[in-house]
C-alpha positions as CSV (number, residue, x, y, z in Angstrom):
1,X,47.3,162.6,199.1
2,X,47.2,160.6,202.4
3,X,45.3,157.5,200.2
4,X,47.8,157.5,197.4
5,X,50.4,156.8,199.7
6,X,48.3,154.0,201.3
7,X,48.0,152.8,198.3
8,X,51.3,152.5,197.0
9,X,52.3,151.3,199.7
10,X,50.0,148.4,200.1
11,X,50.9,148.1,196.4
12,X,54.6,147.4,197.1
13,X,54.2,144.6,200.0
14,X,51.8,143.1,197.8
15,X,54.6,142.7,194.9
16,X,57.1,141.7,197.4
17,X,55.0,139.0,198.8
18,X,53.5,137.9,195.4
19,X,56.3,135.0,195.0
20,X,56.3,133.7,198.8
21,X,54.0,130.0,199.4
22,X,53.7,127.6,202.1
23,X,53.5,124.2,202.3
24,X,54.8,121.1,202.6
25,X,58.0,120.7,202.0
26,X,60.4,117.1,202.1
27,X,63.9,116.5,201.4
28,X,65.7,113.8,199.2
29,X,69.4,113.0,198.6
30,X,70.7,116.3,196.3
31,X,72.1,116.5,192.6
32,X,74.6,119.2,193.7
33,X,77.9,118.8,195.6
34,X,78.3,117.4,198.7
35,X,76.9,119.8,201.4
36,X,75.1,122.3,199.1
37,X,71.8,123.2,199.7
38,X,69.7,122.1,196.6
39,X,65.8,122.4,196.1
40,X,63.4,121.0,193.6
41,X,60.7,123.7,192.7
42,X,58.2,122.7,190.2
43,X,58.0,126.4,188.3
44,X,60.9,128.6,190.0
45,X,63.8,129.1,186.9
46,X,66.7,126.9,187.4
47,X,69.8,128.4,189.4
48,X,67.3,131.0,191.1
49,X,67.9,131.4,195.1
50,X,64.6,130.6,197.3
51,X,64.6,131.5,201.2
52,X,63.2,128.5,202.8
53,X,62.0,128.9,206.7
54,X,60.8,127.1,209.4
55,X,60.6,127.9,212.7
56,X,62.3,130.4,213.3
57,X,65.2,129.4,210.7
58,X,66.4,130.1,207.3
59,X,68.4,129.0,204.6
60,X,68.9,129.8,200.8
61,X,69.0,126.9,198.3
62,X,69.5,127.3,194.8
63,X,67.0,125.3,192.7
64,X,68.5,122.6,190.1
65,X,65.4,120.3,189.7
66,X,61.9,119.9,189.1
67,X,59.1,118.2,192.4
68,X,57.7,117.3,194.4
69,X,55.2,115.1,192.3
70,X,54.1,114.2,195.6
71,X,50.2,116.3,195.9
72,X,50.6,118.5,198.3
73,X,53.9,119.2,198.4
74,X,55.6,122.2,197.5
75,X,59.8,122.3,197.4
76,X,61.9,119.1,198.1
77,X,65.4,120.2,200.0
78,X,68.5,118.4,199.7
79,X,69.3,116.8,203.1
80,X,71.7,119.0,203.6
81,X,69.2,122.0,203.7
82,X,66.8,119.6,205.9
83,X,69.9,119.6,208.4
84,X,70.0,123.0,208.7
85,X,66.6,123.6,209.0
86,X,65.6,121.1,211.7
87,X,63.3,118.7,209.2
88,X,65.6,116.1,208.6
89,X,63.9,114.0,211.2
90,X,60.5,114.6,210.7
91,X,61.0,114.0,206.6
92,X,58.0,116.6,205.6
93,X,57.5,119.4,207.1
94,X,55.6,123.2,206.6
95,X,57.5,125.5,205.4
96,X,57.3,129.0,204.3
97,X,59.2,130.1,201.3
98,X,60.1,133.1,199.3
């Protein structure tokens, strides 16, 4: 009994974690209105919210293009999102997103 409950459990943090990544992540000037936080994805579904964080902080953007087609890189922010999450001066950053 003991290792079916290990097991389911271990089951459900693995499906909650299946969609995070981390990366690199940079920030150009957004398609969306002034202030909102934007990010490009290259396979998340249009309009879907991701959690981006680094260090220590977190913001939700809403995705509404396609990048980085930079290698290496993982989710472009909109400069607004950069604000809020401290990148804006270092222009690429790791990041850990969900």
């Amino acid at each position: 009994m003991k290792t079916a409950i290990t097991s389911a459990a271990v089951l459900l943090f693995a499906s909650c974690t299946a969609n995070a990544e981390s990366g690199l992540a940079s920030y150009y000037h957004g398609m969306g209105r002034s202030g909102e936080m934007t990010c490009a994805h290259r396979s998340r579904p249009f309009g879907s919210m991701i959690t981006v964080s680094y260090r220590g902080r977190s913001i939700q953007c809403r995705v509404n293009d396609r990048g980085p087609f930079i290698r290496g890189r993982i989710i472009d922010v909109s400069t607004a999102a950069a604000r809020v999450l401290g990148i804006l001066q270092l222009g690429v950053a790791y990041v850990l997103i969900e």
